[in-house]
C-alpha positions, 0 to 999 in steps of 0.5 A: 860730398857724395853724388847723393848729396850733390844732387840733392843740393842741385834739386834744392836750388832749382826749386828756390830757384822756381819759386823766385822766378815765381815771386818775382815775376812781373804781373800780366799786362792788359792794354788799357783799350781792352779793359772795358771790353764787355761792358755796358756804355750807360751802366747807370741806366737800367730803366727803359721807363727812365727815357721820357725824351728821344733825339736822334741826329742824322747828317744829310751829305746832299745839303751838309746839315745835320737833321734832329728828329725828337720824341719828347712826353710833356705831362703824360702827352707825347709829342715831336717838337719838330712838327709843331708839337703833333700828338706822337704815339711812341711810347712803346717805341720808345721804351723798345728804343730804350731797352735796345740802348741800356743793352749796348756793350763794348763788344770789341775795341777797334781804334782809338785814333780820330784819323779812323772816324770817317772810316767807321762812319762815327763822325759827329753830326753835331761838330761844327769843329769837324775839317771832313763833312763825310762819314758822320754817323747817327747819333742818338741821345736819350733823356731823363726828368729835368733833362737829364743825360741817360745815354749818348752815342754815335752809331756808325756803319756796320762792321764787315762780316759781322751783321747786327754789329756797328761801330760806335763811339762816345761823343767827346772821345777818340775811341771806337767799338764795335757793338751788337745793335738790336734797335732800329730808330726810325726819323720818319714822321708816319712812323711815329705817329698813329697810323689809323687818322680816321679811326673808321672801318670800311664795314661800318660805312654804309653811304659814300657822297662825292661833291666833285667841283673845283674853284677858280682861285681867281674869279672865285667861281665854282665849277660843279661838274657833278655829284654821286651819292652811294648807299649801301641798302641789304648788303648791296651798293645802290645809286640814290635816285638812279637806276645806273649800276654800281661797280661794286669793286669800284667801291670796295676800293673806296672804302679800303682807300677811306679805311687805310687813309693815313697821312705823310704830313701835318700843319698846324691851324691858326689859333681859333680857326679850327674852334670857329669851324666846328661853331659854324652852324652854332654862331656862325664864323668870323675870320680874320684875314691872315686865317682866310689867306692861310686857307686860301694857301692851303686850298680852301675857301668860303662860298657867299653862303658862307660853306667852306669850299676846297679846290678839288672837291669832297668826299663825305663818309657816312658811317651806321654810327650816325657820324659823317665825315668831310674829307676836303681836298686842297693845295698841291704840296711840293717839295720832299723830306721834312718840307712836306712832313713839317712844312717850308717856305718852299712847300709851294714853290713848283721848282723845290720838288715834284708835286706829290702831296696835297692837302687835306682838311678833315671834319666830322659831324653826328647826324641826330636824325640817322637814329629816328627817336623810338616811341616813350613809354606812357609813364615810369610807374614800373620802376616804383612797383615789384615785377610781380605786381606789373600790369600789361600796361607796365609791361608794355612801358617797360619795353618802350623804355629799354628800347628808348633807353638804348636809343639814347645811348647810340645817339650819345655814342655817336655824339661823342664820337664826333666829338672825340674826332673834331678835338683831333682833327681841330688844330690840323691840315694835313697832307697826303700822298698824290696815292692816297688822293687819287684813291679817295678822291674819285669821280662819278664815272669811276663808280658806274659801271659801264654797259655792255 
């Protein structure tokens, strides 16, 4: 054999070679922890309108608990079910939420031993089971029609030198990811809620009536210590029935205070109350006697008169509306979190929280003689004949009716104004913060302005 044939030979079997080590080559490996990575945690929710329920549960080192604050749509009606069912505007929250949630991925495998959790904060609120109370993350759970699991997760602590990104895990299973997180779930009651309580705008106010008073809860007297009624006349604030000067700054301030007024807490009325409230006038009122100490609790009492009556006096608001509204100011609340959100047994025991809160009981009334009735037309005839054919006469009635015409749809307006705001304010007392109160709740001396 020659050396041309014997290298050919060799080349030949270093190619078979090549290819058998080809064939017969192992197939690459992947971990199985690395298998999922990038993909979705809820694959099969793809719709934020899906979500109809909203849970997020948080754990609370100081006491050791878990607290669960929900959002949850019964009929079209969204409500939270922790604060006695209050009417909730989270709608658009939620779908954001939602949204946020069905675009959660598995970004980057990080452990699958349990030793880790309270390291990464992915321990779960809800584990009675757990041995350690410290690293517990957030866990949020969303659902469907019939109570039907759309997603499930534990968020815990934000991953180092990566902002926007957090370690998550899966209820039920040891493995943590870390995940880009573009939601952020507030457990806070005035976040949840409709901010603007009385719907009013400063510029639509045009007269401010301060009753300032206070009851003796235990002889039942009142202490009068003076009144203020303010009206805005041509653009400018005047005292009725007095020469004194306004401060007209003071009273700008008011009225923003009035405007912005919104609340940190809610309780619900006793059944019935809030209806006999609003018939007082009508049909008078009867009481039993759980509903006058559950006002009395909150502050709130009934003169021999039979007018309701607050501890720290009122503050009336009329608007070019027609609508008046009561603001009456209650029972200090003590306590913080959800004892003054959704109220406690310690809510007015002094030693569970400073003071820092007050109730507040709102009603509205429309005043039909603020749109005095214009004159009526002598008759109708106009309407029956062709414009051409109208006498000065039908001209004239023509005019009288639009302007009465007009007339009636202000005062219907206003009417169903108060209406609208009495049907939400019905169920309620609500809470404030002491900022608030010491805002809207001002004394005849803050108004005046002092002489030179």
């Amino acid at each position: 054999m020659n050396e041309l044939t014997k290298t050919m030979a060799f080349a030949a079997g270093a190619v078979l070679l090549v290819l058998l080590a080809v064939v017969t080559a192992p197939a690459g490996y992947t971990p199985d922890s690395f298998i999922d990575q990038g993909q979705p945690f809820f694959p099969d929710f793809t719709d934020p309108n899906q979500a109809v329920t909203l849970e997020v549960v948080t754990w609370d080192d100081e006491t050791a608990s878990a607290d669960a604050f929900k959002v949850t749509s019964q009929g079209g009606v969204w409500t939270i079910p922790s604060h006695h069912g209050y009417p909730a505007d989270g709608e658009e929250q939620l779908a954001k939420t939602a949204a946020g949630v069905i675009q959660l991925s598995r970004d980057d495998f990080r452990s699958d031993n349990a030793a880790d959790h309270e390291a990464m904060g992915v321990g779960d609120p809800l584990d009675d089971t757990a041995a350690s109370l410290k690293g517990r993350g957030r866990r949020v759970t969303m659902r469907g029609e019939n109570d039907q699991v759309l997603a499930d997760i534990i968020i815990g602590k934000e991953v180092e030198d990566r902002p926007g990104y957090r370690f998550v895990r899966l209820p039920g299973q040891k493995r943590v990811y870390s995940a880009k997180v573009d939601f952020d779930i507030s457990t806070r009651f005035q976040d949840w809620i409709k901010q603007d309580l009385l719907e009013v705008d400063k510029a639509a106010i045009d007269k401010l009536t301060l009753l300032d008073y206070s009851v003796d809860e235990r002889s039942g007297v009142v202490r009068n210590r003076g009144s203020l009624v303010v009206v805005e006349d041509g653009g400018e604030w005047k005292i009725e029935g007095s020469r004194e000067e306004v401060d007209s700054s003071k009273v700008d301030q008011l009225l923003t205070a009035v405007d912005e007024l919104s609340i940190v807490g809610v309780r619900p009325k006793p059944q019935g109350l809030s209806e006999g409230l609003n018939r007082i006038e009508e049909e008078g009122l009867r009481l039993t006697r759980q509903d006058q100490m559950d006002l009395q609790d909150k502050g709130y009492f009934f003169s021999v008169e039979g007018s309701l009556l607050s501890n720290e006096g009122e503050l009336q608001v009329r608007t070019n509306k027609g609508v008046r509204y009561t603001l009456r100011f209650g029972e200090i609340v003590y306590g913080s979190g959800e004892t003054i959100s959704a109220g406690g047994e310690s809510e007015q025991d002094e030693s569970q929280g400073p003071g820092e809160n007050r109730y507040l009981f709102v009603t509205t009334e429309f005043l039909p003689d603020y749109f005095p009735e214009p004159p009526k037309p002598a008759n109708l005839d106009f309407q029956d004949k062709e414009r051409d054919d109208w006498t000065a006469a039908d001209q004239q009635n023509k005019g009288l009716h639009d302007v009465h015409q007009r007339w009636k749809e202000r005062v219907e307006a206003g009417r169903r104004k108060s209406q609208e705001l009495n049907a939400r304010f019905a169920d309620w007392y609500y809470v404030i913060s002491d900022e608030s109160f010491r805002k809207v709740r001002v004394e005849r001396s803050d108004l005046i302005k002092e002489e030179d």
